[in-house]
Structures are given as C-alpha cells and as structure tokens.
NUPA-714886 format. One record per residue (C-alpha): x, y, z. Coordinates in pm, whole numbers, padded with zeros to 5 digits, always signed. Example, Ala and Ser with C-alpha at 12.3 -4.5 7.8 and 13.67 -1.06 7.14 Angstrom:
# NUPA-714886
+01230-00450+00780
+01367-00106+00714
# end
This chain:
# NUPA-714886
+04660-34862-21709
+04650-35102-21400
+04425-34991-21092
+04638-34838-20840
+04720-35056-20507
+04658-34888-20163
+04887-35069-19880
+04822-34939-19539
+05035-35012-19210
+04959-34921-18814
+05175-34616-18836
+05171-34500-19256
+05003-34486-19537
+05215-34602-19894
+05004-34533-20213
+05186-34684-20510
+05093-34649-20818
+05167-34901-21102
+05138-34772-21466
+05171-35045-21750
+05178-34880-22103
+05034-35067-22395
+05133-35029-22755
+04867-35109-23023
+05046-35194-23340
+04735-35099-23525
+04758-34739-23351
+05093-34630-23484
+05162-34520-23137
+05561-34567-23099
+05569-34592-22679
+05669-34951-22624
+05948-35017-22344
+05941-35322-22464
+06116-35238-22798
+06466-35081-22809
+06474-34938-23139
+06182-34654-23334
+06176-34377-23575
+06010-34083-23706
+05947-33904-24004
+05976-33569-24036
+05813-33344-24351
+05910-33007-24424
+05732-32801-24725
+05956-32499-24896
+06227-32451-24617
+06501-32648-24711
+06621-32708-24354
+06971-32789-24329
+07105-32935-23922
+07114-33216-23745
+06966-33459-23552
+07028-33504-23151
+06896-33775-22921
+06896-33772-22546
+06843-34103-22365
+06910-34306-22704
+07110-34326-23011
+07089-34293-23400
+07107-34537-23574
+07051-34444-23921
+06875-34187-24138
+06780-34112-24482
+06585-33854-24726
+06264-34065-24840
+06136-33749-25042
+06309-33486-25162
+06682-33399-25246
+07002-33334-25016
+07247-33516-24856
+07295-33682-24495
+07582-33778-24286
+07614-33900-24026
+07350-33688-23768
+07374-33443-24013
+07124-33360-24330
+07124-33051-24584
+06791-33025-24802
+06889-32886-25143
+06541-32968-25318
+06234-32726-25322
+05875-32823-25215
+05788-33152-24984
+06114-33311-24827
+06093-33638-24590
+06342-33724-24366
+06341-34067-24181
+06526-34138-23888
+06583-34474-23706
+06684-34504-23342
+06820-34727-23082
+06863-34746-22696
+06524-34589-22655
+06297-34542-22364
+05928-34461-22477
+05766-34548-22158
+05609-34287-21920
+05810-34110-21687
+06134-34003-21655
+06417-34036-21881
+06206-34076-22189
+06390-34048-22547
+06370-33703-22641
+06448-33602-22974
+06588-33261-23091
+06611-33145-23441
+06863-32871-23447
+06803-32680-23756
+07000-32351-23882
+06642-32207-23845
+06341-32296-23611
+06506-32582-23393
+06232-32757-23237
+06198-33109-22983
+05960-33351-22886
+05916-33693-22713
+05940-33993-22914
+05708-34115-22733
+05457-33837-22894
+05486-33932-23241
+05159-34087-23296
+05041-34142-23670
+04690-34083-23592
+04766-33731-23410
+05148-33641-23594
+05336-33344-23461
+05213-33029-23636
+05398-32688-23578
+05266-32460-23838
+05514-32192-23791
+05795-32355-23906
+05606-32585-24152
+05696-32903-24028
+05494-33201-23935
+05658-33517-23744
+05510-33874-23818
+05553-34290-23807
+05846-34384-24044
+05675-34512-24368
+05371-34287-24328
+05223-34276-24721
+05089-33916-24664
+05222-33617-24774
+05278-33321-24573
+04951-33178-24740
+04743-33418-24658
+04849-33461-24312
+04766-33065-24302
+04449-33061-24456
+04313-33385-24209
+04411-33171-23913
+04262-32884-24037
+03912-33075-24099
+03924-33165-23734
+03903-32791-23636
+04068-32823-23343
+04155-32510-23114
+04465-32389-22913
+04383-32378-22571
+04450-31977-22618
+04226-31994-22894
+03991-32135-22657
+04004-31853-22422
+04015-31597-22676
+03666-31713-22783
+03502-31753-22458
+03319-31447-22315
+03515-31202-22092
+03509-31344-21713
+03361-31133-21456
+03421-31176-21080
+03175-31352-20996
+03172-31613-21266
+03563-31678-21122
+03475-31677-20767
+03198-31945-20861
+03461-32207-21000
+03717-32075-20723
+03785-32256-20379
+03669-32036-20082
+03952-31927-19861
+03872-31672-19596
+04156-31557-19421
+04198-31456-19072
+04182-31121-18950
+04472-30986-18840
+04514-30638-18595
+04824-30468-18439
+04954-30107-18382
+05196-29958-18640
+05548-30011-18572
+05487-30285-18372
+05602-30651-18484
+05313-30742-18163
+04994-30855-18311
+04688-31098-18336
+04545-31338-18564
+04177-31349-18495
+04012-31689-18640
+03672-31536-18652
+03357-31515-18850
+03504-31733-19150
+03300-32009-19328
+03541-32256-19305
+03657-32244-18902
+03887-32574-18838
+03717-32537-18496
+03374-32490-18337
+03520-32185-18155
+03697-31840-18247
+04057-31860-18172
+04294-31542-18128
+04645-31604-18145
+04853-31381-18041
+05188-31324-18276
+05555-31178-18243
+05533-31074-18652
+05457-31401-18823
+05563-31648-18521
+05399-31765-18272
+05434-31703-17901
+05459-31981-17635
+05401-32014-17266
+05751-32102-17179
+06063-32123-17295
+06044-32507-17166
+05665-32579-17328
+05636-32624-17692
+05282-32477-17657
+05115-32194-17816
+04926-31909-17672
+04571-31923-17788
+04215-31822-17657
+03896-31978-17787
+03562-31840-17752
+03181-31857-17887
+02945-31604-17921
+02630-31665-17940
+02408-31942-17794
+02643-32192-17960
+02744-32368-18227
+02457-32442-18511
+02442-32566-18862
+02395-32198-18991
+02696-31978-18986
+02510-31620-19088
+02791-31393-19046
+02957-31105-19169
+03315-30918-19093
+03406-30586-19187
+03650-30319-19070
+03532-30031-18927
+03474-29765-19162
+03626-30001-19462
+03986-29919-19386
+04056-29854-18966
+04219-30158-18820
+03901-30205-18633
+03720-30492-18668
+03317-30523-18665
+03143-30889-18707
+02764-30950-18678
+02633-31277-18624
+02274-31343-18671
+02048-31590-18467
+01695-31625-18573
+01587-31321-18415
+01886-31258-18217
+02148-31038-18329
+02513-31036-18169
+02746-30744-18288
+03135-30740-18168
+03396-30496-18199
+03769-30603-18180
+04092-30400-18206
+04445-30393-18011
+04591-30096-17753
+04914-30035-17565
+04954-30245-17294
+04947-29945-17077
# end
C-alpha cells in the first residue's frame, strides 16, 4: 500500500488516499485488477449439494467436478457421489481490487446458500464454514477437504465470540477505563415547560475556560433578535480563575431534585454553588 498524499489549499483541506494492491503469485492470493479472469474451488464432504453458481460484477466462464460424481450445466451442478466432492469454477470480467464493485460470488445451494468475495479466496487462509461443511480454495489446490480442516484446526484459532466468551466478565470500571470520557451538560427547567437551560459546568472536558449557560426553547437555541444570528449565552468563573487542576464535583440535590450542587476545590479554598430555575414571576 502506497503512503497516503496530503494536498492542502488557502481555504481546504483534500486528503486522498491512493491504495495499490499487489498480488504475490507465490501467495495464492487471487486479488489482481490487473487480471480479468480467476477461480475457486469449492469442497464439500457428505452433503451432496445440488444449485448453482451466481456472479455479481463478472461472469462464468466455465466449471467442472474435479472430485467426486454429478453433473454440471451450464451455472448449474447436482452432486450425486457420497464423501469429498470438488467443484472448480472459472470466471471472467472480474474485479478483485479493493473497494467497491468487487466480484462477489454466490453459491446458491438447495440447502445452506452461502457468498463471499473473490477477492477472499486465499489458499493460505481458504474459506471455512463448518456448519455447512464446505471449504472454498485456489483452483488446483492438491488438498483435500480433510486436510484443509485439520491445518486450520492446528492453528487454534478463535471466533471473535469465542474470544469474548473466554475473557473474564467486564465490570464497570474495567469499561469506563477503555471508554472515552464524555460529561454531559447539566440541564434544569420546570415541568411542563419546553423553557430551560443547559449549564456547561463542572465537566472535565469544558471547550472553554469559562461556565456557559445557555438558555433553550426545548432543544433550540434562543437568539437576541429575530435579525442577529446570535445565541444567548452567559459565561462565568468561579473561583480565583482558571488553573491546571480542575477538582470538581456535580451532583443534584438530594440525588434526584432538579437542583444542582457543584463544589470546586482550591488548595484550601472551597467554593460550593447551587443552581436551579423559577417562574419568571
């Protein structure tokens, strides 16, 4: 992948990213835009599927059992064998490439229809869906389906589920350790009154060096005129000013009264306020 290119001009700021994808023949990765035409393998053990095959953003051009016993035509294939069956299918018009429109592959089966990229089948880490027995691979891959299953296997690799299952049981703090820290503002009005104010106070992450109230009708804000596309708002510091320390707490009053109580500590100076709204008369 090429570094990505940062172009600025006086009034904006383009990032553009350039991706160049790479295909190493001696990787078995199939995701080369420079190639028009791929395949796939796919190995079924003891299901004889029976369907057919359907390709968005490309075509088929061919297909054929390599293992087993059944019959193909066309897009369609019928497995009348028992045990390991491999089906090879070749394609044209393809786009393996990153982004959008990428060749994407859908084997329609009578029972457990399944897709994937092309651009996923990968010799060195084939498709694997153990529910339905099936394993999708590079055309003229010399391993059998058992194989293939007992090489994954010896990797004893995890589903991320299987992953959290295994982990111990999250408390709250351990999430709130990992988790960004968003204190919201305070917010205080009468009941049945769409009149109320948002009180930027006492949080850890103020955008300003000042508390701001804001004054609300419900969630919008009010302006000074109808002709000014200004909002009401009142700053103000408590305190002796503005340190590096923010030692503060909030609280409403009694844990649930729309009442709210913030102390701010000093050094040895302690400053306690009390906000809440009334009637205008």
């Amino acid at each position: 992948m090429t570094p990505w290119l940062l172009i600025q001009h006086t009034h904006r700021i383009l990032l553009i990213l350039f991706f160049l994808w790479i295909t190493d023949p001696a990787s078995g990765q199939v995701n080369s835009t420079d190639e028009d035409k791929a395949g796939f393998l796919i190995m079924w053990e003891d299901t004889r599927p029976a369907g057919r095959i359907f390709i968005n953003n490309g075509r088929l051009e061919r297909m054929r059992i390599v293992s087993g016993r059944g019959r193909v035509d066309g897009s369609s294939f019928r497995i009348k064998s028992a045990g390991e069956v491999k089906l090879e299918v070749i394609s044209t018009a393809i786009n393996t490439g990153p982004g959008s429109q990428s060749t994407l592959v859908h084997v329609l089966t009578e029972s457990h229809p399944f897709s994937f990229f092309l651009r996923d089948v990968n010799e060195q880490y084939p498709i694997y869906i153990p529910e339905f027995r099936v394993v999708v691979s590079v055309p003229g891959d010399p391993r059998g389906y058992r194989q293939i299953i007992r090489e994954i296997q010896a990797k004893n690799l995890r589903l991320k589920l299987e992953q959290i299952e295994s982990e111990p049981e999250y408390s709250y703090d351990e999430a709130a350790f990992i988790t960004r820290d968003q204190p919201c503002p305070t917010w205080l009005g009468l009941s049945r009154d769409v009149r109320n104010f948002e009180i930027d106070f006492a949080r850890k992450n103020e955008p300003t060096e000042m508390g701001i109230i804001n004054p609300k009708m419900a969630a919008s804000p009010v302006f000074l005129n109808k002709e000014e596309d200004r909002e009401v708002q009142y700053g103000f510091v408590l305190g002796r000013g503005v340190g590096p320390v923010l030692d503060v707490n909030r609280r409403l009053d009694q844990g649930i009264l729309p009442i709210l109580r913030t102390d701010l500590v000093d050094e040895d100076i302690s400053y306690e306020s009390i906000c809440f709204t009334s009637l205008e008369s």
